[in-house]
N, C-alpha and C positions, 0 to 999 in steps of 0.2 A: 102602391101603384105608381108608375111613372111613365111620362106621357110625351113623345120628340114626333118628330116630323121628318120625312124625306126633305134633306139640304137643310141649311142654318138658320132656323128664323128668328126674328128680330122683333122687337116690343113693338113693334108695327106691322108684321103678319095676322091676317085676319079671317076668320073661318065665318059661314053663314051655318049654324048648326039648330036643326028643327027647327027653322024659323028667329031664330037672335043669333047677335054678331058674337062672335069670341076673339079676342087677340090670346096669342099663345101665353101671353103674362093675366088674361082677365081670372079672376079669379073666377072656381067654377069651370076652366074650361078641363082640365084633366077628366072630371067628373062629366061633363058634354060630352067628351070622347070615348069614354067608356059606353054611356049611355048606347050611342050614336052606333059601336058594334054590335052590342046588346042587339038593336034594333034595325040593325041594315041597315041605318040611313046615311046618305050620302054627302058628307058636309062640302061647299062650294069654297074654293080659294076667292077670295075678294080683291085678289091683283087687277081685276078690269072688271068693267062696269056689269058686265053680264055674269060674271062667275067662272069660274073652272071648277068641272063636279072634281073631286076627290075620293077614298078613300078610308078606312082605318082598319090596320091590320095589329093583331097581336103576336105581338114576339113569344117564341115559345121559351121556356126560364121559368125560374120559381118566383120572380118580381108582380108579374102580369103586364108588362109592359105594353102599353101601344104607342101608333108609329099612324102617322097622316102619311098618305102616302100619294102620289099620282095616277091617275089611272094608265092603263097603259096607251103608250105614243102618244100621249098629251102635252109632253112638256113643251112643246114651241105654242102651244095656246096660252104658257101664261105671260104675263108682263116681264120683258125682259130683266127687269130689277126684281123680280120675285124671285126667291131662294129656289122653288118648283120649276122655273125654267129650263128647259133645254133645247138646245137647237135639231132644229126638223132631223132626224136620223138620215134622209139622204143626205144630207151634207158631209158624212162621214161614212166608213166604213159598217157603220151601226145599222144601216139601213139594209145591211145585205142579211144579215142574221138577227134582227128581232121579230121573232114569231114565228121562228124556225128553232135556230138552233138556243136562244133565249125566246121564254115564254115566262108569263108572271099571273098568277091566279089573284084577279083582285077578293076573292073570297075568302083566302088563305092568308094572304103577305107572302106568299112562298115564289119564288123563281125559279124555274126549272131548265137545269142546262145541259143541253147534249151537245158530249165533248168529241172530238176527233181524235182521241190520243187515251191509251189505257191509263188506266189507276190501280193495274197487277201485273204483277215480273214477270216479262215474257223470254222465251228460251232467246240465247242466242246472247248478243252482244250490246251495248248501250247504245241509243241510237239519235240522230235529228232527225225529226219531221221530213217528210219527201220537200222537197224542192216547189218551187212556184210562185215565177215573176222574179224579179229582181234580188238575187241572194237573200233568199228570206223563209221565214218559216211556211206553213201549209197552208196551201190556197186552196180554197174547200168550194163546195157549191150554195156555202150558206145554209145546209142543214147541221151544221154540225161545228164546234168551235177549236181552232186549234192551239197551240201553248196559247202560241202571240194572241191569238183573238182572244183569249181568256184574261191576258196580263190588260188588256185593252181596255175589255169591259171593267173588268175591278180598279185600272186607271180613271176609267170616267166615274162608275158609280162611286167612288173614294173623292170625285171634285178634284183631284190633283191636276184635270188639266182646263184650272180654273186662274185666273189671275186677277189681281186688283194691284195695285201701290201697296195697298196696307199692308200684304202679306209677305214684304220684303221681312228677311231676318226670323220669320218665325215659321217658317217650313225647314224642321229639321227632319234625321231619319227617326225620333222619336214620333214626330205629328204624320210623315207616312205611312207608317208599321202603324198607328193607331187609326187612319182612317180607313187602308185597305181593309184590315182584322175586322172593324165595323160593315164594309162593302161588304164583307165575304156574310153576314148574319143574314138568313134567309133563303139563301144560295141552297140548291141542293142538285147534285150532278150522281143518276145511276141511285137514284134513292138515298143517297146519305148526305151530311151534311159538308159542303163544302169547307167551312168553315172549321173542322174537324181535322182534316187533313193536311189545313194550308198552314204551313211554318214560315214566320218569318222573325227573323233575330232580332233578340230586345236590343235595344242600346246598352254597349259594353259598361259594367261601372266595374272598375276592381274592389271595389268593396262589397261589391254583390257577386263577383265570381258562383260562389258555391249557390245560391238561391238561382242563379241563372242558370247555370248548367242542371240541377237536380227541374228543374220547369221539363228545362227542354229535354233531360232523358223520361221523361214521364208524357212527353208529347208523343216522341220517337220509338216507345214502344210498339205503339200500335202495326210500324213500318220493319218489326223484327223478324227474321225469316225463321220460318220452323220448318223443319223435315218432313215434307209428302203434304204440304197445303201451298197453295195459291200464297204468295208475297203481295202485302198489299202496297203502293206505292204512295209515299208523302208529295205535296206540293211544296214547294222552297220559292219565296220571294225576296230576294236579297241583293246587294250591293254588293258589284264584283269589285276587289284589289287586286287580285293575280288571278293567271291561268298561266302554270307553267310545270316543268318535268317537276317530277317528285324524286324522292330518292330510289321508289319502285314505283314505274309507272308513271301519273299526271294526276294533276290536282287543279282543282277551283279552291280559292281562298274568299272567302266572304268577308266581306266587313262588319263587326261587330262579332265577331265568330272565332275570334284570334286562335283557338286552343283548339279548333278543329275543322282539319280542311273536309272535302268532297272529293273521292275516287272519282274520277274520269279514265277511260280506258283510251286505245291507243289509237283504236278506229275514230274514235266521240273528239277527239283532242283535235288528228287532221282534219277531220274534217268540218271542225269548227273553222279552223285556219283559213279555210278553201271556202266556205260559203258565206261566212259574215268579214268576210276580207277586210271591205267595206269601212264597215262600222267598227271592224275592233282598231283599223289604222286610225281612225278619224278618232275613238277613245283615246288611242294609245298618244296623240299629239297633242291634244286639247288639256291640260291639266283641269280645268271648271269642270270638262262633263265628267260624268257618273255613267256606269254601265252598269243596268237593272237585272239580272237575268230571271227567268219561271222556270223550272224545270220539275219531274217527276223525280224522286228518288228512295233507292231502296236503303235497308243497313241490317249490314251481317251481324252476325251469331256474337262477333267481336264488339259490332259497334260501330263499325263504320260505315260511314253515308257514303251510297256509289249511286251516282245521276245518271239516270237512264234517258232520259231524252231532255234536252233544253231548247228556249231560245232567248237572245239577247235583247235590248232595248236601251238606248242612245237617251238620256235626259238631260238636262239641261244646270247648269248649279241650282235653278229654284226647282228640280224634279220635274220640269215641263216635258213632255217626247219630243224628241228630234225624230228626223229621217235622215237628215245629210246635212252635207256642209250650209247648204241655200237656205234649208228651214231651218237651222241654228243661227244664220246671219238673223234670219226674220223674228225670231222669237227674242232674240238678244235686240234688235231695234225697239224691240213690243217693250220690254222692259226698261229699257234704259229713258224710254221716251214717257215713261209713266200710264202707260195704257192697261186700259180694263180687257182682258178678252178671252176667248175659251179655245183652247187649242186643240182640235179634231186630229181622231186617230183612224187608221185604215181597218183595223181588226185583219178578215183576212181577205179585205178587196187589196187586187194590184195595185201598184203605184202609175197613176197617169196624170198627164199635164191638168184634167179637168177635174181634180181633188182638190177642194177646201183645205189649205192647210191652216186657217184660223179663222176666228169671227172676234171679230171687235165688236165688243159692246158699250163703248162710251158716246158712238156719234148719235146725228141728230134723228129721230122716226126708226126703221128697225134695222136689226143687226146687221154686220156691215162685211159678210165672206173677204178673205184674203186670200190668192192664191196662187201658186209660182208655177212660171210655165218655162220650158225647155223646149219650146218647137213655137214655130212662126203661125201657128196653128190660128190664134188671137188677135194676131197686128189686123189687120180688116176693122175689129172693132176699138181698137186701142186709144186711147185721146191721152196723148203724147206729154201733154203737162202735167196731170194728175197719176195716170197709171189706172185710169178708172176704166172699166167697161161697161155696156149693158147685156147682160146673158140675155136668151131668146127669153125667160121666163119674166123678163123685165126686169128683174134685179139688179140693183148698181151692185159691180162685184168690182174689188182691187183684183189687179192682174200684175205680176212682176214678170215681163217678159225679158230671160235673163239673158238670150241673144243679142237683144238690143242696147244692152250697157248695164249701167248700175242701178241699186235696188231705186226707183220713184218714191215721192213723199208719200208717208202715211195720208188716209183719210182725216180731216181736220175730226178735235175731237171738242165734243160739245160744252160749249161754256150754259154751266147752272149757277143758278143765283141758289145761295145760302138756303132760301126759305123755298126750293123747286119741288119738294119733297123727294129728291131721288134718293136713294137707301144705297150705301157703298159698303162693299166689304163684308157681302151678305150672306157669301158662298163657301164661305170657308172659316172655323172659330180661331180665336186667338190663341 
C-alpha cells in the first residue's frame, strides 16, 4: 500500500486523523489513511490553528494507493506555506470553470472534465479552436474547457506554475512530462481516462531509441484509424522546435521526438501563422523561451501522427507561462530577484488589465497579487513610489502601470529568522 497527498509534503505536514496527530513520516500514518477511507472520516490539515477538513481518495491501480487530498475550492483556506494551498480561483482564470466545466467527487478522487473540443476524427480538415479575445484559442462560457483551458489546468494541478529559489536548475523536460503524466491521474473527460490518451515525449536518450519508440507505438495504437469506425483522437503535450514546410505538405517537429514529425495540413499551418502571430514572433526572438503546444491528434493506417486542432503556450526557460512581452519582463524580474510566487493562468477568461498576473508568496501577512496594466484605468489609486494599490476589496494589490514608464519595485520581501518556522521549497520535489 502507498500513501501521498495532493502537493509535496514535508516531515512537517500534519493531519488530525480520528482524533490524533499524524505527520506524513509518523509512523502509523499510511495505515491512519487507509483506516480513515475505510471509514469516511475526514482527516483535518494542521496548517492553522482551526484545521482544514481534507479528504482521502484511492487511486484506481493494483498498488491500492491513497492520495490526502483537498476538498474542493479550499485551497486558499490553507496556510500559505502549506503544500495544500492555492490561491482564491478568482484570481485566475480557474474561477470561471471550476464547478462547471471541472467538477471533483470528494467520494471518489475522480475529476470530471467537460471538454469543448472532440476526442474523434471529424470530416473535413484539421482545425484551430474558433477565435476569442486576443489571438487565442476558445473563449467558452465556462461550461466547458478548451485545448488552452485544458493545458492550463494540467499546468496548475502539475505545480509548474509554482516557484521557489530552490527550484533553479532542477526543472527539466524530464520533471515536466513527470508532473503533468501525474496531474493527468484521476482526470476523466466523456467517461474515460484522461490520462490514457494524453502523450507526452519521454526525454530523448540514444541509447534508449528502440525502448522509446516501441512505449510510444504501443501508446499510439489506440489513435489508429480503421475502415467504417469512429477515429479516436490522442492528446500530445510537447515542446515545439519547428513548424515549417515538409517535403509534402507541413510539419510540427517536437522535441525529444527527433525521428518523427506531426502532419499538419495547409489550412492548420496559415492559419496558425494568422492567429498566434503574437506569440510565435515573440518565441521565434527570444532564444530562453520554450513553445508548449496541446493539440488533438489522429495517425494513419501508415503511422503517422496528423494534428487535428492545437493550441500554443509561451513559457519561460524555468516552464513558467508567459502571455507577452510585459509578463515575461515580470516573471524574469520574479526570478532573477529570488522570489517565491505562483504564477496565474487565464484558462479561457479573456485577457484584461484587471487579471492577476502573479502572487508573491514571500511578503509579510497574505499573499501579495501582482498585476500589469495597459490603460490609465488604475492611476486614481496608484502610490507612485511603490507601485502599490488598494483594490475596492481592500487588498494591497502591486499594479505595473506600463503607460506611466518602467516596471516599479517589487513588494519588499519578508525577512525570517532561521528558527521562524517557515517551510520553503514545499511545492515542488527535487
Amino acid at each position: 500500500m502507498e500513501v501521498s497527498t495532493d502537493g509535496v509534503s514535508t516531515p512537517g505536514t500534519a493531519y488530525e486523523i480520528g482524533g490524533q496527530r499524524f505527520e506524513v513520516t509518523s509512523r502509523g500514518f499510511a495505515e491512519a489513511i487507509a483506516d480513515a477511507h475505510a471509514a469516511r472520516q475526514r482527516p483535518r490539515c494542521l496548517c492553522t490553528p482551526e484545521g482544514v477538513e481534507m479528504y482521502v481518495a484511492r487511486l484506481v491501480g493494483p498498488h491500492g494507493s491513497y492520495v490526502v487530498k483537498r476538498m474542493p475550492d479550499t485551497g486558499s483556506s490553507h496556510s500559505c506555506d502549506c503544500p495544500s494551498y492555492e490561491p482564491p480561483a478568482d484570481l485566475s482564470g480557474l474561477g470561471q470553470v471550476l464547478g462547471t466545466a471541472i467538477t471533483e467527487d470528494p467520494t471518489t478522487g475522480q475529476t470530471n472534465l467537460r471538454l469543448g473540443f472532440s476526442l474523434t476524427k471529424l470530416a473535413g480538415q484539421a482545425q484551430l479552436p474558433p477565435a476569442g479575445g486576443k489571438s487565442e484559442s476558445v473563449a467558452t462560457d465556462g461550461t466547458k474547457l478548451s485545448l488552452r483551458g485544458l493545458l492550463h489546468y494540467l499546468w496548475d494541478q502539475a505545480e509548474l506554475t509554482k516557484w521557489h529559489p530552490g527550484f533553479a536548475g532542477k526543472r527539466t523536460w524530464g520533471t515536466v512530462r513527470r508532473q503533468l503524466l501525474s496531474a493527468s491521474e484521476g482526470k476523466f473527460a466523456r467517461g474515460d481516462s484522461l490520462r490514457s490518451r494524453l502523450y507526452i515525449p519521454e526525454t530523448f536518450l540514444l541509447d534508449q531509441r528502440d525502448a522509446i519508440n516501441a512505449r510510444r507505438s504501443a501508446q499510439w495504437l489506440q489513435a489508429l484509424s480503421a475502415p467504417g469506425k469512429p477515429q479516436r483522437l490522442m492528446l500530445l503535450i510537447g515542446e515545439v522546435k519547428e513548424i515549417a514546410p515538409a517535403r509534402y505538405g507541413f510539419k510540427v517537429v517536437v522535441k525529444h521526438l527527433p525521428d518523427q514529425a506531426f502532419s499538419i495540413d495547409q489550412q492548420l499551418y496559415r492559419r496558425l501563422g494568422r492567429r498566434f502571430e503574437t506569440e510565435l514572433a515573440l518565441w521565434g526572438s527570444c532564444d530562453h523561451m520554450h513553445m508548449v503546444i496541446i493539440s488533438t491528434f489522429s495517425v494513419s493506417e501508415l503511422g503517422i501522427p496528423t494534428i487535428r486542432e492545437l493550441s500554443p503556450m509561451l513559457v519561460s526557460r524555468q516552464w513558467l507561462p508567459i502571455e507577452d512581452m510585459l509578463d515575461g519582463q515580470l516573471v524574469d524580474r520574479l526570478v532573477i530577484q529570488g522570489r517565491t510566487f505562483i504564477k496565474t493562468l487565464r484558462y479561457d477568461h479573456s485577457w484584461s488589465s484587471l487579471d492577476v498576473n502573479a502572487i508573491l508568496m514571500d511578503c509579510d501577512g497574505a499573499p501579495y497579487p501582482l498585476r500589469i496594466s495597459q490603460t490609465a484605468e488604475d492611476s486614481p489609486l496608484e502610490c507612485r513610489t511603490t507601485g502599490s494599490v488598494v483594490t475596492p476589496e481592500h487588498l494591497q494589490t502591486w499594479v505595473w502601470l506600463t503607460h506611466q514608464g518602467p516596471m516599479p519595485s517589487l513588494p519588499a520581501k519578508a525577512l525570517f529568522r532561521a528558527d521562524s518556522g517557515l517551510k520553503v521549497a514545499r511545492h515542488y520535489p527535487s
